[in-house]
Every structure is written in structure tokens, then in C-alpha cells.
C-alpha positions in Angstrom: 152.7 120.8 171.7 154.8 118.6 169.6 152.7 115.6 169.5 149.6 117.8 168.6 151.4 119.3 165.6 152.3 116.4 164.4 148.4 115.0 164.7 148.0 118.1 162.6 150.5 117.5 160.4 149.6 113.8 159.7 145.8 115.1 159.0 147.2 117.2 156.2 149.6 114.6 155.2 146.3 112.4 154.6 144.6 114.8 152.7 147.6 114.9 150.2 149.3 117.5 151.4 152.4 116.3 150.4 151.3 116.5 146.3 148.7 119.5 146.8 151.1 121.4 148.8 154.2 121.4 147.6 153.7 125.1 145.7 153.6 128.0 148.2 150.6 129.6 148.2 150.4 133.4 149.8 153.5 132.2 151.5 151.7 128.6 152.5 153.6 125.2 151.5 154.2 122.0 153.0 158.2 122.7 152.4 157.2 125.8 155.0 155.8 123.9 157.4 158.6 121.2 157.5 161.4 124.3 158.4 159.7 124.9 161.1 158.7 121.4 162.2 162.4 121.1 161.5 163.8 124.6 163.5 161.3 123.3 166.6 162.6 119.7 167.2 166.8 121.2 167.0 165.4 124.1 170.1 163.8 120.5 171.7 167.0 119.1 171.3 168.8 121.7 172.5 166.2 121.9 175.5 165.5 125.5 174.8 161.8 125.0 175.6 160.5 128.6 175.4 161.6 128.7 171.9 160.5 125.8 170.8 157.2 126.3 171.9 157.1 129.6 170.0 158.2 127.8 167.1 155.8 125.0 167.8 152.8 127.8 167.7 154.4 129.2 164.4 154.2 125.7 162.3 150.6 124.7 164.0 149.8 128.5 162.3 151.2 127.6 159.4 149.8 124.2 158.8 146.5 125.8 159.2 147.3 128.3 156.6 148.3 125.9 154.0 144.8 123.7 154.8 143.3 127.0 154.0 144.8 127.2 150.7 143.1 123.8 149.4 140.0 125.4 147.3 142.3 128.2 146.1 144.2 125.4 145.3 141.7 123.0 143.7 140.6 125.7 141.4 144.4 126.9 140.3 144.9 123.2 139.8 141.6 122.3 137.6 142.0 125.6 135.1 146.1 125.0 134.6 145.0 121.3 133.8 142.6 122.0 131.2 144.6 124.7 130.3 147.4 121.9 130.1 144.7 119.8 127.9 143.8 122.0 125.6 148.0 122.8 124.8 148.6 118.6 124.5 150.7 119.3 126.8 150.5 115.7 128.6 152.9 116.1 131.1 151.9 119.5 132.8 148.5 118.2 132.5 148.9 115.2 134.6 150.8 117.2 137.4 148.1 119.4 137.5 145.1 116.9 137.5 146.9 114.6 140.4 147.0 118.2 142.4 143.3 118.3 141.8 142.4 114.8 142.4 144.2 114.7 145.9 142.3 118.3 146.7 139.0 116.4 145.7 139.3 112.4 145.7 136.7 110.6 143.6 135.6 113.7 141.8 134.4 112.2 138.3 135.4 115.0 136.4 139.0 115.3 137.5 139.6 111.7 137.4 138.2 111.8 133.9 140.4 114.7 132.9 143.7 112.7 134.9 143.0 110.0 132.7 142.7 111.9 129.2 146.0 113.2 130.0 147.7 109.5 131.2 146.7 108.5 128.0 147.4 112.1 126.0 150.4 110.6 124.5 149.3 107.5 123.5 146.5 109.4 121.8 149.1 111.7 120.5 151.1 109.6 118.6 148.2 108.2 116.6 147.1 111.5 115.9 150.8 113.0 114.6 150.4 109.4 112.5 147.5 110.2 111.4 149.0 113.5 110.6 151.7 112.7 108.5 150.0 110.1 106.8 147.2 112.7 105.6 149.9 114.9 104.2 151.1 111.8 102.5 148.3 111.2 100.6 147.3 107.6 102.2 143.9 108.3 103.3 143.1 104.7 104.5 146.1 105.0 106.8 145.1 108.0 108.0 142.1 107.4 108.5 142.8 104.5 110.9 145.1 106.4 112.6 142.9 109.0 113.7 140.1 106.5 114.7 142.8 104.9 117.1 143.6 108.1 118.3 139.8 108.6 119.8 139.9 105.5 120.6 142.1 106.3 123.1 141.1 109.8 123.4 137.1 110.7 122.2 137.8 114.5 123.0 140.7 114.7 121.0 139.6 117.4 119.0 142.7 117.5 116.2 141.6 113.8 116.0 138.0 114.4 115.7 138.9 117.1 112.8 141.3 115.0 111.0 139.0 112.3 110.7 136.5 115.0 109.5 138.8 116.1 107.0 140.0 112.4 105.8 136.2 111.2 105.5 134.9 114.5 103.5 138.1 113.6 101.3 137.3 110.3 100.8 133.7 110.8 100.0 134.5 113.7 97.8 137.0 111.1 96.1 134.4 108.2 95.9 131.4 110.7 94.6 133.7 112.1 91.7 134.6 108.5 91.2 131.0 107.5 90.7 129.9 110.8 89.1 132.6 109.8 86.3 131.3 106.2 85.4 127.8 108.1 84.9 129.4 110.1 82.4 131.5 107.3 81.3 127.8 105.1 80.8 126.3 107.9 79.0 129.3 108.1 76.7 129.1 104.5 76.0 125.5 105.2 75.4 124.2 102.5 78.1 121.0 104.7 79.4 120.4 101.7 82.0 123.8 101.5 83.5 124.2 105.0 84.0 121.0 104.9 85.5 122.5 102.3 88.3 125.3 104.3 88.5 123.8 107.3 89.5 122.0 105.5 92.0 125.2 104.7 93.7 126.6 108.3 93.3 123.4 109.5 94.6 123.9 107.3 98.0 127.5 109.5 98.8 125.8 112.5 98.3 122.0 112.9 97.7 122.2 116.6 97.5 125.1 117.2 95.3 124.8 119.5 92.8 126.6 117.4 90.2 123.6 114.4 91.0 121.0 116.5 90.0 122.3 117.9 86.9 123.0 114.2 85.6 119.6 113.0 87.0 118.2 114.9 84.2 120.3 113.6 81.6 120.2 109.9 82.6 116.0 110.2 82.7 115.9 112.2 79.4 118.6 108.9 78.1 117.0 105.9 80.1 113.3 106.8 78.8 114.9 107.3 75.1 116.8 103.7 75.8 113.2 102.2 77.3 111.4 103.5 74.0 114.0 102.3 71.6 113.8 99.1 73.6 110.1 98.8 73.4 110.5 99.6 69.3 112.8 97.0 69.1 110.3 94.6 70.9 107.3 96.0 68.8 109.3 95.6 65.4 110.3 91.8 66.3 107.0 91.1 66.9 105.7 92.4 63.4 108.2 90.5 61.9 106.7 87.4 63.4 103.2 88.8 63.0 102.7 88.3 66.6 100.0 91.6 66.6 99.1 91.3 69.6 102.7 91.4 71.0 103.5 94.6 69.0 100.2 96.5 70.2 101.1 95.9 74.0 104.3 97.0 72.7 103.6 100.3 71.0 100.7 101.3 73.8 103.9 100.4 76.7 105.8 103.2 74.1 103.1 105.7 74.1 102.5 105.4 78.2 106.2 106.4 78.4 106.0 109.1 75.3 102.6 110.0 74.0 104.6 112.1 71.6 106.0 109.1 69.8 105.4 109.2 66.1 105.8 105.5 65.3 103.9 104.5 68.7 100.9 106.2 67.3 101.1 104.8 63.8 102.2 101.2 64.9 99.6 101.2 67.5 96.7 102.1 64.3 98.4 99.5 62.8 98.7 96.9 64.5 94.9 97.0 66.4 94.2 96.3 62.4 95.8 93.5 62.4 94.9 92.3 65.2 91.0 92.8 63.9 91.6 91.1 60.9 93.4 88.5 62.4 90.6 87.9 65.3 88.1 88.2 62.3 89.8 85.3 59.9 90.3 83.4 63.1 86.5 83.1 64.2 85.7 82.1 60.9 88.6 79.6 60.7 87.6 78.4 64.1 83.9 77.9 63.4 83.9 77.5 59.7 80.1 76.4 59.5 79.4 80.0 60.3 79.8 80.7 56.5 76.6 78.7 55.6 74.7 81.8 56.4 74.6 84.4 54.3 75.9 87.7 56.4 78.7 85.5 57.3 79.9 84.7 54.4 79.7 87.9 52.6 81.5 89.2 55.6 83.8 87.0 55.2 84.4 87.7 51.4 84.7 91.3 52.6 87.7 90.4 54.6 89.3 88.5 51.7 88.9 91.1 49.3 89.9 94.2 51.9 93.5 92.7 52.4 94.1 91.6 48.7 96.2 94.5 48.3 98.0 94.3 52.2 101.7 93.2 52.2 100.6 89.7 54.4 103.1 88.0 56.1 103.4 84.0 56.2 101.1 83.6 58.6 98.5 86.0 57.5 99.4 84.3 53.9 98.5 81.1 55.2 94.8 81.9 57.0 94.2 83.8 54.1 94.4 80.8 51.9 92.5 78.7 54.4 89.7 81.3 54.9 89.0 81.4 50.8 89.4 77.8 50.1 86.2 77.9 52.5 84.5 81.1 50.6 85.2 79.6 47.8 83.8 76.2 49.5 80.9 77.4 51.1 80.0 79.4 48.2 79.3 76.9 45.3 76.6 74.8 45.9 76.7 71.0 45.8 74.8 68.7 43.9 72.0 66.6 46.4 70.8 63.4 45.3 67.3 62.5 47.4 66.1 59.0 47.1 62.7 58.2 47.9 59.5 55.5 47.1 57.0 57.7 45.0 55.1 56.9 48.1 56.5 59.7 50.2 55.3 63.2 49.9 58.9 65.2 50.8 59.1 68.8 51.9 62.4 70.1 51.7 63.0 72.6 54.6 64.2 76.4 53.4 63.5 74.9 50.1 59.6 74.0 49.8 57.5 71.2 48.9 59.1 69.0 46.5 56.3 65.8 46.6 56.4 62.4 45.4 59.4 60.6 43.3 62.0 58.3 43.4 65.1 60.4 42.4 65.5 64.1 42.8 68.5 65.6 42.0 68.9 69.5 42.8 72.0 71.6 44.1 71.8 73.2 48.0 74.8 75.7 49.2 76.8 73.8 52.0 75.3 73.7 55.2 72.3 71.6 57.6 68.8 70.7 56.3 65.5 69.3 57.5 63.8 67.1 55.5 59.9 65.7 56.0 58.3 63.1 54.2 54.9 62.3 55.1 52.5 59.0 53.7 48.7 58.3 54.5 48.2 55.4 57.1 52.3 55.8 58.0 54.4 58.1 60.6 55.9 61.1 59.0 60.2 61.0 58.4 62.2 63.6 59.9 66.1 63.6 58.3 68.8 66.2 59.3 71.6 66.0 56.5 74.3 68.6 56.8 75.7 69.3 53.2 79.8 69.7 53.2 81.3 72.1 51.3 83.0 70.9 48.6 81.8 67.5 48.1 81.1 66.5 44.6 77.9 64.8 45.2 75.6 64.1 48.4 73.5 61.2 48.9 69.8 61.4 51.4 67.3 59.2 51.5 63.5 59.7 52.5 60.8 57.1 52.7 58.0 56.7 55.3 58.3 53.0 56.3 56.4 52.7 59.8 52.3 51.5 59.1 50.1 53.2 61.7 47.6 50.8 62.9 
């Protein structure tokens, strides 16, 4: 009977009995069993047989009344741990846990939980840090110290609410940090910077209220900043009568504001310009245009349509060019023709003028055709282009070649 108790024994002994059992449990403890294990070998001793077989019977009972106790036990042991957890209280928690884990070895969960609370007061030291250094006011600190504190313990829930608390802080610190260099921008009156700014402050918080109440203001100042830019622009670029320049400018200004005054009126003005300049410019470009008539009273026109315009330098100076050639292509030059009094010569866009030697007449600027013609020779044909502004122009027309 003594060696199969303690078989039994030695079964329970193996199944942690001596961690999971050591509280008595309706009466049922490991201490229990050893009395009487105990009471049994001094009536062996004492060779009082009967009784120590009756005693033997007794601790075989009450080793199977303690194995009985294990998932009574187990779930005692799991609540007081969490229980344990939940309080920080490390120590208790661990006692409890080990109970659990030799009631169910290998159990994920309770190992998991055994391990939380090994490393509960590691954990809890970062966190009182963390803590303290909140209450301090050094965010930076704190905020490390609570991260080291999951790091060692992600379920750490003071841990997981302090860094809560320092990160709102911090972003709530940073976003009125960046809400007040928008204001400070707009102060300054920099449209563009505040615009960046607000960027930034809108990346912290996208839906603060704050944002959207400056968004207004910094598009109602960055599209007053880009029109005032584009005037600028528009205004240089009169000043160096580059026409073109200021229309692209003033139509830029009226795509952001069709509302703007001198956008309208600079734009009238300066498609003008750019008209008149395109008009001087094609006669400039291709002055023998002017030998025909429309042409040149077109370009007269011009001249006499911007007498009274305030002209800059460069209008000025194609003004001057375009009615030295008016004034060029408009008076006629004096044409000397030469011929043999043999040669019958028909002036083209003048008429026949017939035989002589020397015919003087005066022709506006510009190309001619000349024919002469002479029985028994091959008729003459001369192109002579009059320039404007010559004093005198010299042609010469004789048939020479005998037909035979």
C-alpha cells in the first residue's frame, strides 16, 4: 500500500502538484496529503500495521481529492491572474499564472499572460517614466518612454493611453505651431508663403476647423497676390512695349478674375497695340507692298491714326521708318528712257509712248514692263523696278537683234 501511494503521489508530483497544490481546496492540498503520508510511515515504523494501512487508504483518498481539484483550480488561477494583470500587480500575477501554467503546460494563452507579468515591471517602470515625465512637460521624453514601455508590454493599456495623450499633445502643439506662421505670412502679407504654410498645417490635421477657416483667407490673398503679380508683369512689359507680353499677361489676369477692371482695359489696349504693331511691321517687313495703292493709303492711315498716341521708343522708331517710306513711296521719281528713234516703246500701266531718243517722265516707286518693238527686228522686253527715293532713274530700250 505504501509503494502504490507513493506511485500516486509521484504522478501528482509530475503534474506540478507541488506549485498547483499548495492552497487547500474544499479541504484538498498537497501540505494535506504529506501529514498523512507523514502520520503513515511513523505507524510503519512503529509496526502498527492496521493503522497504517488505514492511514495509507486515507492519503491515497486524499491525493485523489486534490487531483480532482485541478480545473477548479486552473480556472481560480487564470481569473486571479488577470485579475492580478489588470491591478499591475506583477508579483501576484506571476504566482498565479505559474499555478495555471503547471495546471495546463504549453497553453498559449497562459504562457503569454506568465510572460506579460515577468516582464510587468520592466514595462512598469517605463510607464511611471513616462509618467512623470508627461507631468513635466517633456513630451519627447515621454513619449519615448511610453513606446519602451509597449515595447516590452503591447497590452499595456496606461502605456497605450499615455502615448495617446502625448501624441494628440504633440500634434495639437505642432498644428497651432503651423496655424500661427499662416497667420504670421498673411500678416507679413506673403499670400504664397502662407499658402505653403497652410499646406503643411493642413498635413497635421486635414479636418481642423482652424484649416478651413484660413483656407479661405489664404485663396482670397494668394489669387489677390497672383493678380497683382500678373499686373506687375503686364505693366513691365508696356514699359518695354513688349504688347504681346502684356496681353498674355492681362488675359492670365482675367482667367483668374474676370472682374478685374485694369485686365479688361489693358487687354483692349494692348490687342491695339499689338495690331498696330503687326500692321507697321508687315509693311516694314515687305516695304514694296506700298507701291500699290490700297497699301499705301492703308499705310498712311496707320500713320495718321497714332499721330496723337503717346508712342513709346520703339513704336517711335517704326513710326519714323514706316513714313520715311510713305513719304518714299509716295513721290514719284523722275525716269530717264533712252532709246534709237528706231524703237516703237510701250510703257506698261503707262501706254504707248513711240519713237525718240530721250524721254523723260516721273513714275511712283515700284516694277515696270517696258516693250519696244522695230520692223524686221525681235521685240525688247525690260523689267526696271523704280526705288523710292532716288533722284533720278536711268532705262534704256532699243531693238538690236535683225530678223532674217
Amino acid at each position: 500500500m505504501l509503494a502504490d501511494t507513493l506511485r500516486q503521489l509521484a504522478r501528482i508530483e509530475g503534474e506540478g502538484a507541488r506549485t498547483w497544490g499548495i492552497e487547500p481546496v474544499d479541504g484538498a492540498s498537497i501540505a494535506a496529503v504529506d501529514a498523512l503520508l507523514e502520520r503513515a510511515r511513523t505507524l510503519f515504523a512503529q509496526r502498527n500495521y492496521a493503522a497504517a494501512s488505514t492511514v495509507l487508504t486515507e492519503t491515497a483518498a486524499s491525493i485523489k481529492r486534490l487531483d480532482e481539484t485541478k480545473p477548479g483550480r486552473l480556472d481560480v488561477a487564470v481569473q486571479a491572474g488577470a485579475k492580478a494583470l489588470a491591478a499591475l500587480d506583477a508579483p501576484t500575477a506571476e504566482k498565479h499564472y505559474r499555478v495555471a501554467a503547471s495546471l495546463k503546460p504549453g497553453a498559449p494563452e497562459i504562457e503569454t499572460a506568465l510572460e506579460r507579468a515577468k516582464k510587468l515591471p520592466e514595462a512598469l517602470r517605463h510607464l511611471n517614466a513616462g509618467s512623470a515625465a508627461e507631468q513635466a512637460g517633456s513630451s519627447e521624453e515621454a513619449l519615448q518612454a511610453y513606446q519602451s514601455a509597449l515595447a516590452v508590454d503591447p497590452a499595456l493599456t496606461g502605456a497605450k493611453e499615455g502615448l495617446k495623450r502625448v501624441e494628440a499633445a504633440a500634434k495639437a502643439a505642432n498644428l497651432r505651431k503651423a496655424v500661427s506662421k499662416v497667420h504670421e505670412r498673411l500678416n507679413a502679407h506673403d499670400a504664397f508663403g502662407a499658402e505653403s504654410a497652410l499646406a503643411q498645417a493642413a498635413k497635421i490635421e486635414p479636418g481642423a476647423p482652424e484649416i478651413a477657416d484660413l483656407r479661405r483667407r489664404v485663396v482670397a490673398a494668394v489669387q489677390v497676390a497672383r493678380i497683382e503679380k500678373v499686373r506687375a508683369r503686364a505693366e513691365d512689359s508696356e514699359k518695354k512695349e513688349n504688347w504681346s507680353e502684356a496681353l498674355r499677361a492681362y488675359e492670365e489676369a482675367l482667367a483668374i478674375d474676370p472682374n478685374a477692371a485694369f485686365a479688361s482695359t489693358g487687354r483692349a489696349r494692348a490687342r491695339a497695340q499689338v495690331d498696330l504693331h503687326r500692321n507697321i511691321d508687315s509693311y516694314l517687313d515687305q516695304p514694296s507692298r506700298l507701291q500699290s495703292a490700297s497699301p499705301l493709303a492703308h499705310a498712311t492711315a496707320i500713320l495718321a491714326a497714332t499721330s496723337k498716341q503717346v508712342e513709346g521708343p520703339v513704336l517711335a522708331a517704326k513710326k519714323e521708318k514706316l513714313q520715311k517710306l510713305v513719304y518714299a513711296y509716295s513721290r514719284p521719281v523722275p525716269v530717264v528712257i533712252k532709246s534709237d528713234r528706231q524703237t516703237s516703246v510701250e510703257l506698261y500701266r503707262v501706254g504707248l509712248i513711240g519713237l525718240f531718243e530721250t524721254y523723260r517722265m516721273e513714275l511712283p516707286p515700284g516694277k515696270y514692263v517696258a516693250v519696244g518693238s522695230r520692223t524686221g527686228y525681235r521685240d525688247v522686253r525690260v523689267e526696271f523696278e523704280v526705288p523710292p527715293g532716288a533722284t533720278e532713274h536711268n532705262v534704256s530700250i532699243k531693238c538690236t537683234e535683225a530678223i532674217r
